[in-house]
N, C-alpha and C positions, 0 to 999 in steps of 0.2 A: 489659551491653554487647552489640551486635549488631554483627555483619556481614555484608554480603549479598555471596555469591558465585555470579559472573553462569554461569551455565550455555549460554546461547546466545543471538545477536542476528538478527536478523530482521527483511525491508521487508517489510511489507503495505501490499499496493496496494487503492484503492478508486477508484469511478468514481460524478464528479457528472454527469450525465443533461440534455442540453438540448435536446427536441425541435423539428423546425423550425427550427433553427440553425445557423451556419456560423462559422468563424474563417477570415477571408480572409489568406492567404500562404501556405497550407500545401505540404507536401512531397509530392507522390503517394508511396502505397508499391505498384506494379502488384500486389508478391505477394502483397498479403491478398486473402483469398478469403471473409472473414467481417468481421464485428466483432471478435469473439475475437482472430481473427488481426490484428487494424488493432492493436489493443488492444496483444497480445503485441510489437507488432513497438514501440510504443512505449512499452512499462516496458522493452525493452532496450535505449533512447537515454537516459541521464540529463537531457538538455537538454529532451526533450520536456512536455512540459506538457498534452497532449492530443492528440484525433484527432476526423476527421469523419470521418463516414460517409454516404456519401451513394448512397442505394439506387438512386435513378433514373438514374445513368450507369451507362456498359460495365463491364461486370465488373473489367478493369486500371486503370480511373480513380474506385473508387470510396473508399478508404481516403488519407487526408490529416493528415499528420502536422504538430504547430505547437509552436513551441516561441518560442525569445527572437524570430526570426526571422518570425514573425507578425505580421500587421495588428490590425487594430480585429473586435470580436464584431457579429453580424448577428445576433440572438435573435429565436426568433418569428418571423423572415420568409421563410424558407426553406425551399418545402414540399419532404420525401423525405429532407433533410437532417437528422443526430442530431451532434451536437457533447459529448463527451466527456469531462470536464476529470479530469485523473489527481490520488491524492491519495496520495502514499508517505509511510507512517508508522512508521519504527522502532518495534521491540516488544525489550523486553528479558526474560527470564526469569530470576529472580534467585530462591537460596532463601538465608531467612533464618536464618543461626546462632547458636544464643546460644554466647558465647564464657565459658567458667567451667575454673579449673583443676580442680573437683569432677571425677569423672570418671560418664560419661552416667550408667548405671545408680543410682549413689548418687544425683544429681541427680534423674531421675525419682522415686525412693521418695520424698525429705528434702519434696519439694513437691505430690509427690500428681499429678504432671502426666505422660504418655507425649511424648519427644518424638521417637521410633522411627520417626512417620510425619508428615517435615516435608513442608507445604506450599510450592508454589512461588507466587508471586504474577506479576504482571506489572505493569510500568511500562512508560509507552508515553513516547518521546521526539520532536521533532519537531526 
């Protein structure tokens, strides 16, 4: 009999990549000054769903945040423009224990097996 006892949970974020593309509706956010930062500024709105970026305007109008509140996708027509779509994927770290009233050390001898150095595994949730 096993049980897994979850050790820590965790969002990892990924980003799907659309060059030459736009999401029209989007929110400017002036303070990015990068992608990184357009990027940063939307993993910390839950609502958001992505970002443009769009290199060839002013500096304060070039990060475009989109979420429910978006239009329709423009793919491919849009040169200067990178459209970002975010991917948050729970991670869980769980280590698996065998549950036995044997106590550890007798158990390892009786079966020949070390179980001093348990591995953690991962399960991802979405």
């Amino acid at each position: 009999m096993c049980a897994a006892d979850t050790l820590c949970k965790k969002t990892v974020v990924t980003w799907n990549e659309f060059a030459d593309s736009r999401v029209n509706g989007g929110v400017n956010d002036a303070r990015a000054c990068s992608v990184e930062s357009c990027q940063a500024a939307c993993e910390l709105n839950t609502s958001c769903t992505g970002v443009d970026w769009d290199s060839v305007n002013s500096v304060d109008e070039r990060c475009w945040l989109h979420g429910p509140w978006s239009g329709r996708r423009d793919i491919g027509v849009v040169s200067g423009v990178t459209h970002y779509d975010i991917n948050r994927t729970g991670v869980c770290l769980s280590m698996f224990v065998q549950r036995s009233s044997i106590p550890w050390k007798q158990l390892n001898r009786s079966i020949g097996l070390n179980f001093s150095h348990l591995t953690p595994t991962v399960a991802i949730y979405m």
